[in-house]
N, C-alpha and C positions, 0 to 999 in steps of 0.2 A: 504494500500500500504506500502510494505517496504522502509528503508534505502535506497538497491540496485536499486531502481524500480522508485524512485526520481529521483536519481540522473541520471537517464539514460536520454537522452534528448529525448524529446517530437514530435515525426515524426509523428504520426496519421494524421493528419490533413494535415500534406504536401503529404502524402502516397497517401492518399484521393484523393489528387489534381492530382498527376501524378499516379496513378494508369495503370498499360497500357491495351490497348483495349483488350476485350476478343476475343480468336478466337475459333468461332464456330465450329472448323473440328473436325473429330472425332478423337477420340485416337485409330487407329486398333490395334499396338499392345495390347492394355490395355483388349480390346475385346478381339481380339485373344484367348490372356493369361487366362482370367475369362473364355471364354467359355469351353477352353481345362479342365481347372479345374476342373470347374462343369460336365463338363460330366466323368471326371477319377470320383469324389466323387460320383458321380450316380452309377456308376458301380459298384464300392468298397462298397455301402451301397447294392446293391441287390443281390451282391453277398454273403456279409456276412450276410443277411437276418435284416439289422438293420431298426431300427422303423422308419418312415418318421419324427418323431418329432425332432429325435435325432440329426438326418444332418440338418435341416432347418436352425437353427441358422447361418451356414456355408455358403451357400449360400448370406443369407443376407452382413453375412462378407466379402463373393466375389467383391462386390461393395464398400463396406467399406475400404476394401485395396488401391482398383482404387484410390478413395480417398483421400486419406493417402497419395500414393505416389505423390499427386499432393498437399499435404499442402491445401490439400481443407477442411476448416472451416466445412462445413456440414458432412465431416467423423463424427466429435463428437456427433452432432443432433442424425445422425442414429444408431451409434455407443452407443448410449445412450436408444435410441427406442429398439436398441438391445439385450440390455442386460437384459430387461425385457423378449423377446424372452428367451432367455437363461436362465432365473430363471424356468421358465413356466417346459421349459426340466427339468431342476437338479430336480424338484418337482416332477414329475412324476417318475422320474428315484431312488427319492426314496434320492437325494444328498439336503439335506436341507441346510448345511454349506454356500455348494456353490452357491444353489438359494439365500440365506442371503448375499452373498459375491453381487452377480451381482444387489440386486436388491439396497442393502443401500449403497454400496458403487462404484462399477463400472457406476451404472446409472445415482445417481445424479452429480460423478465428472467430468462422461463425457458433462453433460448437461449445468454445469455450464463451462466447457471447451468450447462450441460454444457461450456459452454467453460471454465470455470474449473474447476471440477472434472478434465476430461480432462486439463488441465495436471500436476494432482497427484493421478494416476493410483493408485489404490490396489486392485489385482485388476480387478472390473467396479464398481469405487464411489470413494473419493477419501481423502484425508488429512483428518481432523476437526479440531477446536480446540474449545476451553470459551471462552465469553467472559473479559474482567477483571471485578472487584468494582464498578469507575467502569463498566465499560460498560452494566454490568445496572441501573445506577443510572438513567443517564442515558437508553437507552432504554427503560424501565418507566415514565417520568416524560414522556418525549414521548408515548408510547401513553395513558396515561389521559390528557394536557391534547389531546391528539386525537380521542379517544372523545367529552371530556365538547364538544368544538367539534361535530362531528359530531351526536349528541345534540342540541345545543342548534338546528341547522338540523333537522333530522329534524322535530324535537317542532314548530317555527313552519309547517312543512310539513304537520303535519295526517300524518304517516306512521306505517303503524303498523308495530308493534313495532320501534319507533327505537330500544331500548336495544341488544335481540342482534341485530339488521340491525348497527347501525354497531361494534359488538365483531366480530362476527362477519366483518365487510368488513376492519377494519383488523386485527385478528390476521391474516388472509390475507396481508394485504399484507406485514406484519410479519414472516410466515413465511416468506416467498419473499428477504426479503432475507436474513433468515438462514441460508438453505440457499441463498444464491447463495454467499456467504460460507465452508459450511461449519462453522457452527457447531454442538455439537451440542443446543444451546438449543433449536434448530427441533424438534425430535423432541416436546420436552417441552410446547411450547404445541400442538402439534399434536392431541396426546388431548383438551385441553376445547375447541380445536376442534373437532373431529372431533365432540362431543357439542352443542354450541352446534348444528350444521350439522342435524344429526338434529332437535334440540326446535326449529328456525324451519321443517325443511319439516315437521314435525309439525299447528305453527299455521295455515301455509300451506292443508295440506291442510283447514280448513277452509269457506274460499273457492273454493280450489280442488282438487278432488280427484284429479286430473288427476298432482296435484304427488307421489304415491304411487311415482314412477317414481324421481325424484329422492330420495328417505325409503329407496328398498330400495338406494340405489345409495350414500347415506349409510352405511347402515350397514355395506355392505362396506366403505367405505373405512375408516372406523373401525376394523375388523378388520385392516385394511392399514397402519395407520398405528400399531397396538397391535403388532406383526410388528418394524415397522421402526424403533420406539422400542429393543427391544430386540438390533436387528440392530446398529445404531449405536452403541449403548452397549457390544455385543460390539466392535468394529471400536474405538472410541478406545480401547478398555484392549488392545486387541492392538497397536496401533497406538505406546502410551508404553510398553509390554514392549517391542518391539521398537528402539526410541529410547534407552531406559535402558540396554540390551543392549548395542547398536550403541558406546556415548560407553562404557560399561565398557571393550570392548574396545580402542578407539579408545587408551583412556589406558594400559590394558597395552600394547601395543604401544608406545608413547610411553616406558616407563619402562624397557621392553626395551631 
């Protein structure tokens, strides 16, 4: 545990206690939303005669959004089951990097992202935190001198669109550790990612048109991840009412 992480004060356990009731109803639009999805991605895979392997992963990500946009802990679990999905694809397809990328590095942070979270159990989602003043300093400063290294290999590489490729890679990365973490910072880079993701398979699709599966599956997430900016942002202010609450009475008691 860090500095920061100390010194944050220690709500799990009160979280625990007033946790509020779950409710059982359904989310229609969330359905709605995932079904219309899945059936555009269906169409878009049979029309452009793509492999069934290739979309699958996508699909499972349909759920995974749902999710997400609810601060729901179990995103990570599947999100994690996932990305072994996804290595499976990049191998066949002949992308080893990218199966290498999903399988050592997307799978275990997700997996350790539901472990930590289940620890500081908050309903079906977790206890949040804001970062410090030095924190945001310090990683907003490694992300651009990483971007601009990145870049600078991309561009000797003859690759194209090296500037939103390598933003676009290391905000990801950048995200995940933040939501391993719990901070609720991840929510906020998520939106221009979430739009970076759209305008590269945009470009792609001109090469490859193919890529039209991944653009419709973008923009749901985007939807999912505009959802759970605000779900998040609900949850930390529920979450310091009920911490300010908790230490109120803590100290009546005390003066009783």
């Amino acid at each position: 545990m860090n500095k920061s992480e100390s010194q944050l004060p220690e709500i799990s356990e009160t979280a625990e206690k007033n946790t509020p009731p779950a409710k059982p109803r359904a989310d229609i639009p969330s359905i709605v939303l995932m079904a219309i999805t899945a059936v555009l991605i269906t169409i878009a895979g049979i029309y452009y005669k793509q492999h069934p392997l290739h979309i699958l992963p996508l699909y499972v990500s349909l759920v995974i959004g749902a999710l997400q946009a609810k601060a729901n802990r179990f995103a990570s679990l599947l999100g994690g089951i996932n990305s072994i999905l996804y290595a499976i694809v990049y191998l066949y397809l002949g992308l080893y990097a990218s199966a290498l990328y999903a399988i050592l590095f997307s799978c275990p942070v997700q997996l350790v992202t539901f472990v930590r979270w289940n620890q500081r159990k908050y309903g079906s989602s977790t206890v949040f935190r804001k970062m410090t003043a030095m924190q945001r300093i310090v990683v907003s400063a490694a992300f651009v001198a990483s971007v601009a290294a990145v870049m600078l290999v991309l561009n000797l590489l003859k690759s194209d669109y090296s500037f939103i490729d390598s933003l676009s890679s290391l905000m990801g990365i950048l995200i995940s550790f933040l939501t391993m973490f719990a901070f609720i910072e991840y929510t906020w880079l998520m939106l221009p990612n979430g739009i970076i993701g759209i305008i590269l398979n945009i470009a792609t699709m001109k090469a490859h048109p193919q890529q039209i599966t991944y653009l419709i599956f973008s923009i749901y997430s985007l939807i999912c991840v505009i959802r759970g900016f605000f779900m998040v942002l609900r949850l930390y202010k529920e979450q310091q009412f009920e911490m300010i609450r908790n230490k109120a009475t803590a100290e009546a008691n005390i003066t009783e």
